[in-house]
mmJSON file of the N, C-alpha and C atoms, coordinates in Angstrom:
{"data_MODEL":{"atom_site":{
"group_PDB":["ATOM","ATOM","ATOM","ATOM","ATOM","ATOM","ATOM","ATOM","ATOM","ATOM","ATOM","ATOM","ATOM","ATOM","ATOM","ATOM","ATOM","ATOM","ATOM","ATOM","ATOM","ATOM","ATOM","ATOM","ATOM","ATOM","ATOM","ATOM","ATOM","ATOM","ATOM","ATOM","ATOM","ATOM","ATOM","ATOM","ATOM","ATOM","ATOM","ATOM","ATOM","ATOM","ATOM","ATOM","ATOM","ATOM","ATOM","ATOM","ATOM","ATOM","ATOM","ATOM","ATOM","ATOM","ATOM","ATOM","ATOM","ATOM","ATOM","ATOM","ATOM","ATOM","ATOM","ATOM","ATOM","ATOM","ATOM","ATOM","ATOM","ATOM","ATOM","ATOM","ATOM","ATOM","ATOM","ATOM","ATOM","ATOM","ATOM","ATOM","ATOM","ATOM","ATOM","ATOM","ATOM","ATOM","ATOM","ATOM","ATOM","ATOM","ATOM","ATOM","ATOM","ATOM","ATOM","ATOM","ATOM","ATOM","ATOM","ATOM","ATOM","ATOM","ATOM","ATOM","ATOM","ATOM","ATOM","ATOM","ATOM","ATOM","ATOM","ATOM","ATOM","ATOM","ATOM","ATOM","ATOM","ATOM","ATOM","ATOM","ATOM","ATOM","ATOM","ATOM","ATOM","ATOM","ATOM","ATOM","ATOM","ATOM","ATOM","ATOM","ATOM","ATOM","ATOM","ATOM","ATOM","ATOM","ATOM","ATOM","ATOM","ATOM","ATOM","ATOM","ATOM","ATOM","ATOM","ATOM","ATOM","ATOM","ATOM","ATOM","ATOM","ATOM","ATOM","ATOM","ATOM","ATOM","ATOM","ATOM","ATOM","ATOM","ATOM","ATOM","ATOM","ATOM","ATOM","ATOM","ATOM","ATOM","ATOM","ATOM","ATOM","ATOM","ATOM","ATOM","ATOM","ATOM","ATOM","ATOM","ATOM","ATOM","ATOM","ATOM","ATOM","ATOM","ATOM","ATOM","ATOM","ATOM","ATOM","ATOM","ATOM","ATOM","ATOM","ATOM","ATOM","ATOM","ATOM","ATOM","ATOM","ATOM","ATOM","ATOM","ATOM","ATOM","ATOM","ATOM","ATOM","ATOM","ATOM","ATOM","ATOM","ATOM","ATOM","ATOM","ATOM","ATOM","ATOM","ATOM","ATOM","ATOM","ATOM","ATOM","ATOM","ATOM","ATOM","ATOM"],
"id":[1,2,3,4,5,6,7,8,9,10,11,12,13,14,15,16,17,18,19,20,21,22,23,24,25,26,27,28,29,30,31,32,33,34,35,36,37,38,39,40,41,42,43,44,45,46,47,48,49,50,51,52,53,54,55,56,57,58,59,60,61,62,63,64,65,66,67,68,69,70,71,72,73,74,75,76,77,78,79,80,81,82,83,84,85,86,87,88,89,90,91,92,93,94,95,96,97,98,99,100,101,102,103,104,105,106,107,108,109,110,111,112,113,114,115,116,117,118,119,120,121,122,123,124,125,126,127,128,129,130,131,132,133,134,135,136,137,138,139,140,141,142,143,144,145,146,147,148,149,150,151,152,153,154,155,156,157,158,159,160,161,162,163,164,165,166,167,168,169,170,171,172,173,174,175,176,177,178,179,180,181,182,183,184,185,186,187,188,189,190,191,192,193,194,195,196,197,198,199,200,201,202,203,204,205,206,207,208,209,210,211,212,213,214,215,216,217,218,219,220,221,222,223,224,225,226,227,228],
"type_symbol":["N","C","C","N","C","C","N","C","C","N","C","C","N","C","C","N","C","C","N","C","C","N","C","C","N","C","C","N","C","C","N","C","C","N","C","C","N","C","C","N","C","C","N","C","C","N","C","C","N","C","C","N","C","C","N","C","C","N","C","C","N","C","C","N","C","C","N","C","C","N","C","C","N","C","C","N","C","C","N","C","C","N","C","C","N","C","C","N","C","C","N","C","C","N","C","C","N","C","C","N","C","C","N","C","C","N","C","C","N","C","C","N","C","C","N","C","C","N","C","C","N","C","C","N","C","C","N","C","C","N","C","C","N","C","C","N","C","C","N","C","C","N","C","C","N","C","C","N","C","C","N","C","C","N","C","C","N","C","C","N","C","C","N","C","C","N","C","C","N","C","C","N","C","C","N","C","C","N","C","C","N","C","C","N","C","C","N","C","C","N","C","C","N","C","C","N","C","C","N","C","C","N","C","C","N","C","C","N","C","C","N","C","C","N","C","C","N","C","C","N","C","C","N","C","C","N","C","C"],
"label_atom_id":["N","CA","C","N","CA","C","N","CA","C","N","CA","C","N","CA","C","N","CA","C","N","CA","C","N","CA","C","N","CA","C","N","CA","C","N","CA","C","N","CA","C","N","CA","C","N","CA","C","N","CA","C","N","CA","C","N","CA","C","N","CA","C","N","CA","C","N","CA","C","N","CA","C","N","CA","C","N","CA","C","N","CA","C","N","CA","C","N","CA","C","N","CA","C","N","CA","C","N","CA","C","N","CA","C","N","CA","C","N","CA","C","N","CA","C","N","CA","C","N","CA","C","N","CA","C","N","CA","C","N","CA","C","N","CA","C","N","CA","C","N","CA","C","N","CA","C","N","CA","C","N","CA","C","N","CA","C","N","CA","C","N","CA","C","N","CA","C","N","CA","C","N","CA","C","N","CA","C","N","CA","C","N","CA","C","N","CA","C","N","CA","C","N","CA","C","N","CA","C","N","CA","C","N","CA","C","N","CA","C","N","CA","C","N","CA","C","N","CA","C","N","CA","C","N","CA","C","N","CA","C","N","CA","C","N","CA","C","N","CA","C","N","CA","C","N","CA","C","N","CA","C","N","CA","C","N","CA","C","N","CA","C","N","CA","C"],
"label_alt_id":[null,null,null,null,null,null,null,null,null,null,null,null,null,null,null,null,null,null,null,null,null,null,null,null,null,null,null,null,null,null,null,null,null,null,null,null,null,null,null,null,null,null,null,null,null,null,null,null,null,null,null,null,null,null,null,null,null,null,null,null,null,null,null,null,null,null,null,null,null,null,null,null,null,null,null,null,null,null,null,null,null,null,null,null,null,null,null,null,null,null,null,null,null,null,null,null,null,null,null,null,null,null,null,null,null,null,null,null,null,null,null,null,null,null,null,null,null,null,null,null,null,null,null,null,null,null,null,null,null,null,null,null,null,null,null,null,null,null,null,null,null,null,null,null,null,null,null,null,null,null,null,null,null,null,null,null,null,null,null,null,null,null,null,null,null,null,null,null,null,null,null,null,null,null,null,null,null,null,null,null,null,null,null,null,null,null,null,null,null,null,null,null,null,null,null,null,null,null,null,null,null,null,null,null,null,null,null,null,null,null,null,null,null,null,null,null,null,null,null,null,null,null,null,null,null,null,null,null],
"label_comp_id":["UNK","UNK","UNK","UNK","UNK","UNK","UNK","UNK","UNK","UNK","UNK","UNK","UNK","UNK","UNK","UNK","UNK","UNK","UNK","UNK","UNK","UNK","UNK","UNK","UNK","UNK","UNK","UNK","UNK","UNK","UNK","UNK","UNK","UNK","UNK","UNK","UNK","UNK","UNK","UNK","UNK","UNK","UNK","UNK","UNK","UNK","UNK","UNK","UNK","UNK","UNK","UNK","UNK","UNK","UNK","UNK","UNK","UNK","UNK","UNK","UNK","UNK","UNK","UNK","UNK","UNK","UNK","UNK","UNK","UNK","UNK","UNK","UNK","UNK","UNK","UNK","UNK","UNK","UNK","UNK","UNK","UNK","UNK","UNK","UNK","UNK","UNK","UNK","UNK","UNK","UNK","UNK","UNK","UNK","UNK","UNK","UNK","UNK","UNK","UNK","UNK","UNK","UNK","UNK","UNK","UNK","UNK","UNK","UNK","UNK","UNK","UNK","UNK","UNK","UNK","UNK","UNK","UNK","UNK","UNK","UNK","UNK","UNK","UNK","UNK","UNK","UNK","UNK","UNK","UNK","UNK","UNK","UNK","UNK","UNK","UNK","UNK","UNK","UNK","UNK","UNK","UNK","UNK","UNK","UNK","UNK","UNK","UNK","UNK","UNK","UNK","UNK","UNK","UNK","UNK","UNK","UNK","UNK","UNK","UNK","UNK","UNK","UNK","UNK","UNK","UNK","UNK","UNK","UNK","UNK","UNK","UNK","UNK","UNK","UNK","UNK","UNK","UNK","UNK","UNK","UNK","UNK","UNK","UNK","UNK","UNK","UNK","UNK","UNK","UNK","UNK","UNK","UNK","UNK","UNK","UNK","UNK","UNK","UNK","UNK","UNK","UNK","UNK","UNK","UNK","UNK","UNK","UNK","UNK","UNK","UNK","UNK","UNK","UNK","UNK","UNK","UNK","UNK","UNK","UNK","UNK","UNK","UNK","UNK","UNK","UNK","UNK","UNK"],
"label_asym_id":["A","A","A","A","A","A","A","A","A","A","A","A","A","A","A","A","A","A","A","A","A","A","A","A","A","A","A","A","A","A","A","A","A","A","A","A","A","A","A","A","A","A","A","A","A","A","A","A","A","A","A","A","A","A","A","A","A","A","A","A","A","A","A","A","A","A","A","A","A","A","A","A","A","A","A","A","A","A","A","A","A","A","A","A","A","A","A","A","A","A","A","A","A","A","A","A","A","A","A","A","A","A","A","A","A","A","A","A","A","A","A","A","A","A","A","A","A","A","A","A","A","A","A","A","A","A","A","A","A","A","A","A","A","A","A","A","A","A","A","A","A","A","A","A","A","A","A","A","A","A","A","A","A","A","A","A","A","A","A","A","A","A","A","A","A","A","A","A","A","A","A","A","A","A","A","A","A","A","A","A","A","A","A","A","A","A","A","A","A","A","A","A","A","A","A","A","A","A","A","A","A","A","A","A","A","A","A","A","A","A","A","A","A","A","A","A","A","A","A","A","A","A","A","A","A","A","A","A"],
"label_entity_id":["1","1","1","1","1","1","1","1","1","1","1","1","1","1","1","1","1","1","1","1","1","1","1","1","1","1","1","1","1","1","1","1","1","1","1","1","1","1","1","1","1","1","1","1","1","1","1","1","1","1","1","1","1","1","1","1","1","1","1","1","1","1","1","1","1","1","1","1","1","1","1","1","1","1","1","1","1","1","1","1","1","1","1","1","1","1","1","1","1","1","1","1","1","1","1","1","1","1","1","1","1","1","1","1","1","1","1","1","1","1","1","1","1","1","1","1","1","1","1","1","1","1","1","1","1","1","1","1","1","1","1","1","1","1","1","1","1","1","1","1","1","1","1","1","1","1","1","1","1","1","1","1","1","1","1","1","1","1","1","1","1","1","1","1","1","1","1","1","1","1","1","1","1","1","1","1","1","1","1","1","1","1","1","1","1","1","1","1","1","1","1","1","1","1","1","1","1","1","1","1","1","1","1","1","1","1","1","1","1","1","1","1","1","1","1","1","1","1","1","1","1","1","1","1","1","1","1","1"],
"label_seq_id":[1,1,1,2,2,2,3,3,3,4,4,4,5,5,5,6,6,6,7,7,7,8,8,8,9,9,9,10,10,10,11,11,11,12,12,12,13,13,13,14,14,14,15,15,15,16,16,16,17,17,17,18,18,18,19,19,19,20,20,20,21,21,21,22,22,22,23,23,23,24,24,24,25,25,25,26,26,26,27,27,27,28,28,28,29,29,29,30,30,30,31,31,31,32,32,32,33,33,33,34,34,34,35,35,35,36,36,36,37,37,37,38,38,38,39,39,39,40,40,40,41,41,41,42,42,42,43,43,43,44,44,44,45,45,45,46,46,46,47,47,47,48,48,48,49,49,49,50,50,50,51,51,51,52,52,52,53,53,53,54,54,54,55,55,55,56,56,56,57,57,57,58,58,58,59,59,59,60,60,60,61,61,61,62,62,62,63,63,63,64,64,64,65,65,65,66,66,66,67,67,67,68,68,68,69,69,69,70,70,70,71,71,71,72,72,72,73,73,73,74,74,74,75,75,75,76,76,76],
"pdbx_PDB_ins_code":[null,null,null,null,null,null,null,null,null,null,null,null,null,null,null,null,null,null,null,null,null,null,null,null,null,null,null,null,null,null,null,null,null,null,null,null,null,null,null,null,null,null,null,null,null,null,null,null,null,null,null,null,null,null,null,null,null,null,null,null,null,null,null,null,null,null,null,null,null,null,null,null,null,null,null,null,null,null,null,null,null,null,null,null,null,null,null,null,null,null,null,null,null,null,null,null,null,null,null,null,null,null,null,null,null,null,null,null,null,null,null,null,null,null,null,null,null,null,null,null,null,null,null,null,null,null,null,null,null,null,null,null,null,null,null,null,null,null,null,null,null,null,null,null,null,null,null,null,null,null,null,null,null,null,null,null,null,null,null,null,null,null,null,null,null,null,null,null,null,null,null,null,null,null,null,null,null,null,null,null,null,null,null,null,null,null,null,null,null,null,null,null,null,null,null,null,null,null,null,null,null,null,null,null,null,null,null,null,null,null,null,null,null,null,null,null,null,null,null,null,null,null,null,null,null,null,null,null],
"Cartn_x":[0.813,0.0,0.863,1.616,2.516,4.14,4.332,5.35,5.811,7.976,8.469,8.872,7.711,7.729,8.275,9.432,9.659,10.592,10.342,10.753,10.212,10.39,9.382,9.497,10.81,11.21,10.433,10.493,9.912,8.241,7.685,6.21,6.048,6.861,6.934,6.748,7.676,7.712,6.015,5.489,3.826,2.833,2.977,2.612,1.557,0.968,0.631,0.32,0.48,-0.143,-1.24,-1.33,-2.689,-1.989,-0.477,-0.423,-0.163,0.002,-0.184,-1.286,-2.442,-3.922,-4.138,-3.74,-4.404,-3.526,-2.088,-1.765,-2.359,-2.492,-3.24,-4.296,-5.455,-6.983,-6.052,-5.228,-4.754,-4.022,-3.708,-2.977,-4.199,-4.971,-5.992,-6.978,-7.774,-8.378,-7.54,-6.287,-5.939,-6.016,-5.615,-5.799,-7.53,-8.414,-9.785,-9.823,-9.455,-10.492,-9.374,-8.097,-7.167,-8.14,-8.8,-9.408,-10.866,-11.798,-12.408,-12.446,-11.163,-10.604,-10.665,-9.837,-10.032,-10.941,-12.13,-13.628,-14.448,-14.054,-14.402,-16.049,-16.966,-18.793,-19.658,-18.734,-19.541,-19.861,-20.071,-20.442,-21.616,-21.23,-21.911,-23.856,-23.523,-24.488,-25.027,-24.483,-25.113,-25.83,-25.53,-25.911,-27.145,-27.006,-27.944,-29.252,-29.131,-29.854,-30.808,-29.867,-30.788,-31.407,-31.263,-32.258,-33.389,-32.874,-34.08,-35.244,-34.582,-35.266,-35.961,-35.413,-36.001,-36.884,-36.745,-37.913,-39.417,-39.282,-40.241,-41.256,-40.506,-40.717,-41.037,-40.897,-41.297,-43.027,-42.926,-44.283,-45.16,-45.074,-45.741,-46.294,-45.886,-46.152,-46.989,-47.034,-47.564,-49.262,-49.092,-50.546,-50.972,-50.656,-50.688,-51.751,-51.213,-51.75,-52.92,-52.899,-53.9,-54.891,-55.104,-56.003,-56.538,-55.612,-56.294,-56.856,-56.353,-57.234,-58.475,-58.616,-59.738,-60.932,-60.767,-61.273,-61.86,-61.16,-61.397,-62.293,-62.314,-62.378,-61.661,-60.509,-59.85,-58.822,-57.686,-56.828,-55.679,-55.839,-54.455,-53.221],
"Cartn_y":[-1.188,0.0,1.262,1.621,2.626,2.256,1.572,1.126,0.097,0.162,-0.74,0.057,0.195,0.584,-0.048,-0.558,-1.812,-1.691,0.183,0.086,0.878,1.613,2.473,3.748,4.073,5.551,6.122,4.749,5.164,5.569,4.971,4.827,6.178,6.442,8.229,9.383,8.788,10.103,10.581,9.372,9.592,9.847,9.781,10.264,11.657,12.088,13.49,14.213,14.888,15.442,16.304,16.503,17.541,18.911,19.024,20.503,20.859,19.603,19.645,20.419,19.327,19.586,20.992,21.399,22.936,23.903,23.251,24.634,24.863,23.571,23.522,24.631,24.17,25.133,26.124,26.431,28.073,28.692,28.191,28.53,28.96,28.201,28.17,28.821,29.421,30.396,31.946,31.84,33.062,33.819,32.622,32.403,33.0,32.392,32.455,33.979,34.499,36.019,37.033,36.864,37.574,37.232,36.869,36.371,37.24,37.124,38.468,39.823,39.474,41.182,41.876,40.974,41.686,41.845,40.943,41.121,42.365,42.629,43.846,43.852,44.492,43.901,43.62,43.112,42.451,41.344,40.215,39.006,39.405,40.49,40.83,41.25,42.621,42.595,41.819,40.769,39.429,38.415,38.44,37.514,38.131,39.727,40.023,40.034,40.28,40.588,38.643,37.746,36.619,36.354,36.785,36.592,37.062,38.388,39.234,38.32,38.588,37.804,36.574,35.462,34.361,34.888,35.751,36.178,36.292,37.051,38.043,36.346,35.883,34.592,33.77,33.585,32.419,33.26,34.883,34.873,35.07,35.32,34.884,33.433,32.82,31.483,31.675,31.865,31.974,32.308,33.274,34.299,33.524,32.893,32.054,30.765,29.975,29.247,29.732,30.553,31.154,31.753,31.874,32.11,31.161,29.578,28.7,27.739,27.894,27.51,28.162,29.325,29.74,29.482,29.149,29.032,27.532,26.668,25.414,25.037,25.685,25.697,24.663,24.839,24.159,24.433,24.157,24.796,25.781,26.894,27.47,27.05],
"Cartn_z":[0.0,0.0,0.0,0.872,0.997,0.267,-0.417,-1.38,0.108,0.255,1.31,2.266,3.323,5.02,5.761,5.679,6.695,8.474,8.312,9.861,10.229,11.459,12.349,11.683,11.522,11.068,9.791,8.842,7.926,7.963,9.283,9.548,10.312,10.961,11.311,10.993,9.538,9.128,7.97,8.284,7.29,8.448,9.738,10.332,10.112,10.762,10.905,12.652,13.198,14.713,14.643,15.731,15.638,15.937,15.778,15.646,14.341,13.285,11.993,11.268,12.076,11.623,11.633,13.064,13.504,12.954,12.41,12.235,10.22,9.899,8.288,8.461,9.366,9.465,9.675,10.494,10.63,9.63,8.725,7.351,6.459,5.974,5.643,5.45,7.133,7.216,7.402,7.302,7.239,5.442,4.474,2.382,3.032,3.7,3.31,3.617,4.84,5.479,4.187,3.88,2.775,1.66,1.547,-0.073,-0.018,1.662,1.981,2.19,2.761,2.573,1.248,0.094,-1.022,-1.88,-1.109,-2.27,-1.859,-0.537,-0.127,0.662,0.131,0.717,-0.453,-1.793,-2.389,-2.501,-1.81,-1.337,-0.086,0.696,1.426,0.941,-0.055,-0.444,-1.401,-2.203,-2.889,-1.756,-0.715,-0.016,0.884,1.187,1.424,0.514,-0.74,-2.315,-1.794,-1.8,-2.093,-0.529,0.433,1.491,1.557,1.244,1.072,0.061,-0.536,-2.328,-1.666,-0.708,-0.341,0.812,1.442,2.566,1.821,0.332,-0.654,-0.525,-1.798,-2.005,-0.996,-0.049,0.601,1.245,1.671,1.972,0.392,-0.228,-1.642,-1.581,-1.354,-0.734,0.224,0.854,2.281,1.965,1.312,1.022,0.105,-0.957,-2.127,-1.092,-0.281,0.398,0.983,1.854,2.938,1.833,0.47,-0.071,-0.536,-0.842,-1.225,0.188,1.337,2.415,2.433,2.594,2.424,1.138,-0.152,-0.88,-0.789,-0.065,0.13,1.057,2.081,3.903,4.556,3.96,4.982,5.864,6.691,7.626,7.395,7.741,6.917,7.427],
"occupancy":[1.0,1.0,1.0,1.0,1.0,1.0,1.0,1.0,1.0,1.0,1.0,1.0,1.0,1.0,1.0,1.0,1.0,1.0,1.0,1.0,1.0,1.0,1.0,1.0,1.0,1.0,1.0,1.0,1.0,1.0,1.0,1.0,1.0,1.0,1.0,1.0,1.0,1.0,1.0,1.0,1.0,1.0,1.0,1.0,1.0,1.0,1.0,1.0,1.0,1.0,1.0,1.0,1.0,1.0,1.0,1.0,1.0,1.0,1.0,1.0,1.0,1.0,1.0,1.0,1.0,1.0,1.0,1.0,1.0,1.0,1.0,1.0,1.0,1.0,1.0,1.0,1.0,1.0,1.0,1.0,1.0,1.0,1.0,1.0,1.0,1.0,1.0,1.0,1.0,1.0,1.0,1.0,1.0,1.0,1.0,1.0,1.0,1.0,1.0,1.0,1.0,1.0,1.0,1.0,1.0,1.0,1.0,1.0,1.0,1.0,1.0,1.0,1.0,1.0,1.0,1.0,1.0,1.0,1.0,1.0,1.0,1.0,1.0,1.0,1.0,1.0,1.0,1.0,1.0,1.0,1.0,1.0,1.0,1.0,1.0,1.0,1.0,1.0,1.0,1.0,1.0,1.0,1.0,1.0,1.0,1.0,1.0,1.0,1.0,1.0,1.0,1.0,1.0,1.0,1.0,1.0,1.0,1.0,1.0,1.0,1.0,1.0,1.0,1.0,1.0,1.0,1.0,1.0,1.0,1.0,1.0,1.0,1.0,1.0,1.0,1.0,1.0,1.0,1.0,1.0,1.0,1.0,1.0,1.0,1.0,1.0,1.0,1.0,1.0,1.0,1.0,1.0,1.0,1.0,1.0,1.0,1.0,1.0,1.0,1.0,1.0,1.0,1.0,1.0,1.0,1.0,1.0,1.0,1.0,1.0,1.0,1.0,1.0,1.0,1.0,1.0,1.0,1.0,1.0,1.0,1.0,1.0,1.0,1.0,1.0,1.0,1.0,1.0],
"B_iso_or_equiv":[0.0,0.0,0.0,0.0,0.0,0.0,0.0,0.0,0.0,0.0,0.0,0.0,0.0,0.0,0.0,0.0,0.0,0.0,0.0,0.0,0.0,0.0,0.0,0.0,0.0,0.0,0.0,0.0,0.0,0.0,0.0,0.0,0.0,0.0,0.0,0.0,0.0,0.0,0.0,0.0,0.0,0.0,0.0,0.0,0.0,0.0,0.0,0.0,0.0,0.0,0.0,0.0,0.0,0.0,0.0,0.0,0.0,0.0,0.0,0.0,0.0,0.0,0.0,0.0,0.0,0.0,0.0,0.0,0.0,0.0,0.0,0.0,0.0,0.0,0.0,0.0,0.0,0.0,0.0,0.0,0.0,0.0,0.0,0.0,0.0,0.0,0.0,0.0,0.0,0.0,0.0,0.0,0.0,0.0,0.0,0.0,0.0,0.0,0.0,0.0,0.0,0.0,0.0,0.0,0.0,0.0,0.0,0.0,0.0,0.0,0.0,0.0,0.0,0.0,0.0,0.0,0.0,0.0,0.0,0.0,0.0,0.0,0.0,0.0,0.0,0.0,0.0,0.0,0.0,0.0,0.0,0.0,0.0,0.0,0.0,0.0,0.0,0.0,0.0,0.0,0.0,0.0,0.0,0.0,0.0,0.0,0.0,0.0,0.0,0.0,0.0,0.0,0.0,0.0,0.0,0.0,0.0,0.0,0.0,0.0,0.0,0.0,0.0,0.0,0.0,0.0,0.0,0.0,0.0,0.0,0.0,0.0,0.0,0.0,0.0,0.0,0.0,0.0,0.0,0.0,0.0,0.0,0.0,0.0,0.0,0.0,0.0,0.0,0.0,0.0,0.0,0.0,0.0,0.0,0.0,0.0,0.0,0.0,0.0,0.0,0.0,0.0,0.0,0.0,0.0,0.0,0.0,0.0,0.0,0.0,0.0,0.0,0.0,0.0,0.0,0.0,0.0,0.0,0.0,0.0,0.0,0.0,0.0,0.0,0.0,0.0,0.0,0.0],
"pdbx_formal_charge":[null,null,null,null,null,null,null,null,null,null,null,null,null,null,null,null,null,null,null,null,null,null,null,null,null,null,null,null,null,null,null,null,null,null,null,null,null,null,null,null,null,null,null,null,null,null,null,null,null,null,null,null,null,null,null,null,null,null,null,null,null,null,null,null,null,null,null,null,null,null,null,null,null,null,null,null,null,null,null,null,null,null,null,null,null,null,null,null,null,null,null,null,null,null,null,null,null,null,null,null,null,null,null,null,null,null,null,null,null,null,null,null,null,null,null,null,null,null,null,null,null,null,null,null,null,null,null,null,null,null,null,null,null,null,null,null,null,null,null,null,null,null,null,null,null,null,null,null,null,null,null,null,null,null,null,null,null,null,null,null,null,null,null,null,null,null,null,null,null,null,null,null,null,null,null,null,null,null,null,null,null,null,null,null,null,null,null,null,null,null,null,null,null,null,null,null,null,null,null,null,null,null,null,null,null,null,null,null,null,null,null,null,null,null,null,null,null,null,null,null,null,null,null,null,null,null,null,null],
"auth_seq_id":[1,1,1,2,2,2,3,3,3,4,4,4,5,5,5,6,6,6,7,7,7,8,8,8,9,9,9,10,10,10,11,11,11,12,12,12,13,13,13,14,14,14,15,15,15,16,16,16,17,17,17,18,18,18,19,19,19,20,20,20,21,21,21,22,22,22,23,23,23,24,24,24,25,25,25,26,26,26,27,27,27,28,28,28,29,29,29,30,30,30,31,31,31,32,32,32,33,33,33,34,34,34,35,35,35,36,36,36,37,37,37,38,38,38,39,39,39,40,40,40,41,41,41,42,42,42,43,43,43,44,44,44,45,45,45,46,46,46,47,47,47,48,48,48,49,49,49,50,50,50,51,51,51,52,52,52,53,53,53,54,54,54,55,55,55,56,56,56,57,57,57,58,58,58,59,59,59,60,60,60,61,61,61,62,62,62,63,63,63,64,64,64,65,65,65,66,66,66,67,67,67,68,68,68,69,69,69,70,70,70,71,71,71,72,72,72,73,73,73,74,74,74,75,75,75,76,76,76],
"auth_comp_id":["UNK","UNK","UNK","UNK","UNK","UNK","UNK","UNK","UNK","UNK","UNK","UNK","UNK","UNK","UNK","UNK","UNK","UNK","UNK","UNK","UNK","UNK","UNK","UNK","UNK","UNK","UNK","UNK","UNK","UNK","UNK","UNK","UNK","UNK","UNK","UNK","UNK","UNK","UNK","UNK","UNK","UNK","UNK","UNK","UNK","UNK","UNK","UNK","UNK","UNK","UNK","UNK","UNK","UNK","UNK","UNK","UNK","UNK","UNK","UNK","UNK","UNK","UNK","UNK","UNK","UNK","UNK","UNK","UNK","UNK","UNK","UNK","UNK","UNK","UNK","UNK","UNK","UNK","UNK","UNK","UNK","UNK","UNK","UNK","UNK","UNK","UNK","UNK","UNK","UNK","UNK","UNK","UNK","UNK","UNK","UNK","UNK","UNK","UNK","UNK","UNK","UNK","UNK","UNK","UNK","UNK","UNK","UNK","UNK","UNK","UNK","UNK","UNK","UNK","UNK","UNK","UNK","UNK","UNK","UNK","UNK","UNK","UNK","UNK","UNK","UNK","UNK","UNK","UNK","UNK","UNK","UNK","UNK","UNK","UNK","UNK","UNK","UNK","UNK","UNK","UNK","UNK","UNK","UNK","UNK","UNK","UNK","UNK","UNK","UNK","UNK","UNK","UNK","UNK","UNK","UNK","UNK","UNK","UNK","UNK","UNK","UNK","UNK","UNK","UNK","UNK","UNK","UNK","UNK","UNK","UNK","UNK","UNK","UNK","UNK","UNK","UNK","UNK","UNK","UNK","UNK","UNK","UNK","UNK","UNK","UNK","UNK","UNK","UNK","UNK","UNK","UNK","UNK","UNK","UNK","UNK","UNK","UNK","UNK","UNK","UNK","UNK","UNK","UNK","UNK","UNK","UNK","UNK","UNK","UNK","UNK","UNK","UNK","UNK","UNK","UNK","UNK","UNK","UNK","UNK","UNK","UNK","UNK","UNK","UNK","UNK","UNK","UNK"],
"auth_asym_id":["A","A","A","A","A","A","A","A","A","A","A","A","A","A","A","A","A","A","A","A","A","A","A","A","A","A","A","A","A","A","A","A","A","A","A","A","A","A","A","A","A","A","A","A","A","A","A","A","A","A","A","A","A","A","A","A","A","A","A","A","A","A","A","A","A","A","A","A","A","A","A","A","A","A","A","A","A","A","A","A","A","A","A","A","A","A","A","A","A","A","A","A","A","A","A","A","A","A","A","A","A","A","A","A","A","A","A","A","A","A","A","A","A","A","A","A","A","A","A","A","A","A","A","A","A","A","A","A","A","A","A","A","A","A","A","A","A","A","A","A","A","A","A","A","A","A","A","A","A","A","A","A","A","A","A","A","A","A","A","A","A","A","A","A","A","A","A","A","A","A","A","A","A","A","A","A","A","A","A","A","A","A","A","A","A","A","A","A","A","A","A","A","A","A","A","A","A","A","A","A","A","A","A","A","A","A","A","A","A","A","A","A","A","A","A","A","A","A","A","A","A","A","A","A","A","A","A","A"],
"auth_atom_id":["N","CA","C","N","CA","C","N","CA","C","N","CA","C","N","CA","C","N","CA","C","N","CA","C","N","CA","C","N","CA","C","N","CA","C","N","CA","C","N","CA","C","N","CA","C","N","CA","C","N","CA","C","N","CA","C","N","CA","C","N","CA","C","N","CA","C","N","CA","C","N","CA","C","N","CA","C","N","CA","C","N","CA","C","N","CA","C","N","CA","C","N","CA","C","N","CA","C","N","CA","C","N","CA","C","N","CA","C","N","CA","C","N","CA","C","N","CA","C","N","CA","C","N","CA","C","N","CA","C","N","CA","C","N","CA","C","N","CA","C","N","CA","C","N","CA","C","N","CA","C","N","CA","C","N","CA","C","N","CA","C","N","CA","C","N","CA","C","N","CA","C","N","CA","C","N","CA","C","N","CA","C","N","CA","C","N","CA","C","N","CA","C","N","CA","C","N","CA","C","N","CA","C","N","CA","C","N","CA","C","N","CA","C","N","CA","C","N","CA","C","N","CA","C","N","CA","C","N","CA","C","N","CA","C","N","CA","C","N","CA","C","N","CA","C","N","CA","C","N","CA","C","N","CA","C","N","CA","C","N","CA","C","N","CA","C"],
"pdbx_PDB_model_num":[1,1,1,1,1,1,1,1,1,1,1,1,1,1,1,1,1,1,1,1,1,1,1,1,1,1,1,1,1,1,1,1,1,1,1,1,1,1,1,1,1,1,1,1,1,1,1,1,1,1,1,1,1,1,1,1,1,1,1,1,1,1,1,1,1,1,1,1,1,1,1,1,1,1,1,1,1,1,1,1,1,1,1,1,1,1,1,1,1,1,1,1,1,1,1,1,1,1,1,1,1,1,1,1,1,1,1,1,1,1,1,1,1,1,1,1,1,1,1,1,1,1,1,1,1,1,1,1,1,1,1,1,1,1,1,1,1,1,1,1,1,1,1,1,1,1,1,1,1,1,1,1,1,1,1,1,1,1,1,1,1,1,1,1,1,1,1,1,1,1,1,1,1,1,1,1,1,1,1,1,1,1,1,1,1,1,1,1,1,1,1,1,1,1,1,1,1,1,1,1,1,1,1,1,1,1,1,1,1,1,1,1,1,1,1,1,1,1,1,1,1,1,1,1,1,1,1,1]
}}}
């Protein structure tokens, strides 16, 4: 699987720690918030644009229903 491992040292060194792990996520999210920094608040207001947009929409729905409960008589 790993080609010829045939002593400890070599099994060591494939190893990984968890100050590996943490310092990866900390490498990582520092590329991510540098990659926010430079988009600046346009992600911001795109993301605000489609909530909004899904708030509109979802009560459109809402009223959409509650008129066809009523037309039916049944539960809104």
């Amino acid at each position: 699987m790993f080609g010829k491992l045939t002593n400890f040292k070599d099994m060591t060194s494939l190893m990984i720690t968890w100050t590996d792990i943490f310092e990866g996520i900390g490498t990582f999210s520092y590329s991510v918030f540098g990659l926010m920094r430079s988009l600046g608040h346009g992600p911001n207001f795109f993301i605000s644009l489609f909530v909004i947009g899904m708030l509109g929409f979802w009560t459109m729905r809402l009223v959409k229903y509650k008129g066809q409960a009523k037309r039916n008589n049944t539960i809104e």
